[in-house]
C-alpha angles and dihedrals in degrees: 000000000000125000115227141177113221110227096181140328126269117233085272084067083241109140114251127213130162121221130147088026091295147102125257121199100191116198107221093019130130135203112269089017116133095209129163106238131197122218122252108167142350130204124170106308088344127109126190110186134143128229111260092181132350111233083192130033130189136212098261087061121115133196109241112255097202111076082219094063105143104018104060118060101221113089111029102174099061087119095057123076119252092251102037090055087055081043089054099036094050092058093044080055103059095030085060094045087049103037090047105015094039082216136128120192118233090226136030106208117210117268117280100236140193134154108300100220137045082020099112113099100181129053134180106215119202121226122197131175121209125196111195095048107038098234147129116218106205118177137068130315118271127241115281093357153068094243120119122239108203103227122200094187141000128224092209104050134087124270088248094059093033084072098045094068099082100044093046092054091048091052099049100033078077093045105130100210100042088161092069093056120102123168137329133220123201118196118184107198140175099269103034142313137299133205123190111195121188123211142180093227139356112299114269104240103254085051086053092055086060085052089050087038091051094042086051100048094045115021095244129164111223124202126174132200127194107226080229093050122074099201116070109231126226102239108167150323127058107003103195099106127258107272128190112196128208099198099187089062098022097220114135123224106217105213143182111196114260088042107128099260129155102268090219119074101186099048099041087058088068098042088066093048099049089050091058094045088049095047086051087205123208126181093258092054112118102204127190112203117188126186080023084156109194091340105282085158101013103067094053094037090053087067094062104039124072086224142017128191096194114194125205145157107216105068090190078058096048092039082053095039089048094051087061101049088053091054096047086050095246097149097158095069116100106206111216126201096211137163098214100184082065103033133173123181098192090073104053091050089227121205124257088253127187097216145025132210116186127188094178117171123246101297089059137215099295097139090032081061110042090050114031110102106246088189102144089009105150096166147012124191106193125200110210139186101173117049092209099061095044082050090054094040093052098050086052089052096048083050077066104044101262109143109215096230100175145006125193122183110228110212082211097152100023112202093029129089087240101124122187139188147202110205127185123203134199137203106238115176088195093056095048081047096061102042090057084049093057098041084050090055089044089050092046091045081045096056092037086063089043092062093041 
């Protein structure tokens, strides 16, 4: 055990202290807190523990609300205040966009907010078999393992799925073939619950029965997928379809669990809304939209441009995401099959669009960035879930002469370390000016100390 004082937190929002002549990143620290810490693991003059006990709190300190704090990996923040985690993660925000990016944006936007609890409308529950001991684990992964910690609530979700633990334990929990079980995905819409249940093989009858028992207690919509097999399949309970609704635009998001969705409904409610209001559409704008998914923002956006290019990689996604565009009446939308981690521009044959809006994942839109055209280019609203990529990518696009004009931290996943962004660029002449300017004065003081 080794007592530390915490002098800040890492962009992982882990404290950090130095003793030894090392390093330490302490799970459950804060700045300014004295806490006994326990080693995890060590690796040259870095430290990963984790606070056993804090000596010395300070104000910005909570008491966890989950009685699984700590063993389940899942929420990570619980000992931080509400405000004093936005606090954190806006600043982790803007120190990652300065120290890789070596940009500043003109504006700070206020926090994107929601409730931060209850607020979580999808869940990935983990099933394991074991054998020695006849029994089926059923809950979320535990911190630093594989173990499985059996959750009877959850402080995050969503009072519908909140009620479906227990019965879903108790179903499969009979199941008579409980090998043949893999993970489950939970999904909570607008117009009832999902359930995706993957399975080795195709249920044994009297499992099935469980399935058609579950789906009757508690109007759930089953779906099952073969690990073999790539489609989930409809298996029983209400057979209308998931839908997500963005009421300002009334557009619907047809939807299976285990689709990639934002796991949180109120706020990305918002987030639709403030890219609209970022993009100010009008019905001349030509927009490109790459990593659009199953069409969160392009659908809505559809209603107010007169045109959308929309790029994916996952043509199944784009073929679901184009069917409902066509029943909602939305004509003036081009779907693209497009590996954006290789792209190349040349061969889509991509419109001279006005304005960009990119959702990439986690690794970013580096190469989307380095190669699409940005001729006639007047604004670009980015979606980001990784800081550091959005860092990297915004220093490629003011090489280019793209101004970040705004940033707004989006509290997306409360009482974890995800931290998530909505940037506006800008194209600025003057900037792309000066930066040739200043590439101009480094190549002349290059060749001066080549004739030396």
């Amino acid at each position: 055990m080794k007592t530390l004082t915490i002098e800040r937190l890492a962009h992982d929002l882990r404290g950090i202290a130095y003793a030894d002549g090392a390093a330490w990143f302490v799970e459950g620290a804060l700045p300014g807190e004295t806490v006994e810490a326990r080693e995890l693991m060590k690796r040259k003059q870095m430290v990963d523990a984790e606070a056993v006990s804090v000596v010395h709190s300070v104000a910005d300190r909570a008491l966890p609300v989950c009685e699984y704090e700590g063993q389940c990996g899942g929420c990570g923040l619980q000992h931080v205040k509400h405000s004093a985690q936005i606090q954190h993660k806006q600043q982790i925000l803007l120190d990652q966009l300065e120290r890789i990016g070596k940009v500043q944006p003109v504006e700070m936007l206020p926090p994107m907010l929601s409730e931060p609890w209850a607020y979580r409308r999808r869940a990935r529950i983990a099933c394991k078999w074991s054998s020695e001991k006849k029994h089926l684990a059923i809950g979320f992964r535990a911190r630093h393992s594989q173990k499985i910690i059996e959750i009877k609530h959850c402080a995050v979700l969503v009072p519908a799925l909140q009620t479906l633990l227990q019965p879903l334990r108790a179903c499969l929990s009979r199941w008579s073939q409980p090998r043949q079980l893999g993970h489950i995905e939970l999904l909570a819409a607008d117009n009832g619950v999902g359930m995706l249940l993957r399975v080795m093989a195709q249920p044994a009858e009297i499992d099935a029965a469980l399935l058609r028992e579950l789906s009757t207690a508690t109007f759930l919509s089953i779906y099952l997928q073969q690990e073999d097999h790539g489609d989930a399949e409809y298996f029983c309970g209400p057979d209308q379809g998931l839908i997500i609704r963005h009421v300002e635009s009334d557009t619907e998001l047809a939807c299976l669990p285990g689709d990639f969705l934002q796991g949180n409904a109120a706020v990305n409610a918002l987030l639709i809304d403030a890219v609209l209001a970022a993009l100010k559409p009008v019905s001349s704008d030509v927009i490109l939209e790459a990593f659009c998914g199953l069409g969160n923002f392009t659908l809505p956006l559809a209603k107010q441009v007169g045109s959308i290019t929309a790029l994916e990689l996952s043509e199944s996604m784009l073929g679901r995401a184009a069917e409902q565009a066509e029943r909602q009446g939305l004509t003036n939308i081009t779907w693209l099959t497009a590996n954006l981690e290789q792209f190349d521009s040349h061969r889509l044959n991509l419109p001279a669009a006005n304005k960009l809006l990119l959702d990439p994942p986690r690794d970013g839109a580096q190469e989307f960035c380095k190669t699409v055209s940005w001729k006639g280019v007047e604004r670009i609203v980015y979606v980001s879930c990784n800081p550091s990529t959005l860092a990297r990518d915004a220093a490629i696009l003011a090489a280019r002469g793209f101004l970040l004009h705004s940033v707004q931290f989006v509290d997306m996943f409360p009482q974890t370390a995800h931290i998530e962004a909505l940037a506006i660029f800008q194209w600025d002449e003057s900037l792309l000016r000066k930066i040739k300017k200043e590439k101009l004065v480094v190549a002349k003081t290059a060749q001066k100390r080549l004739k030396r």
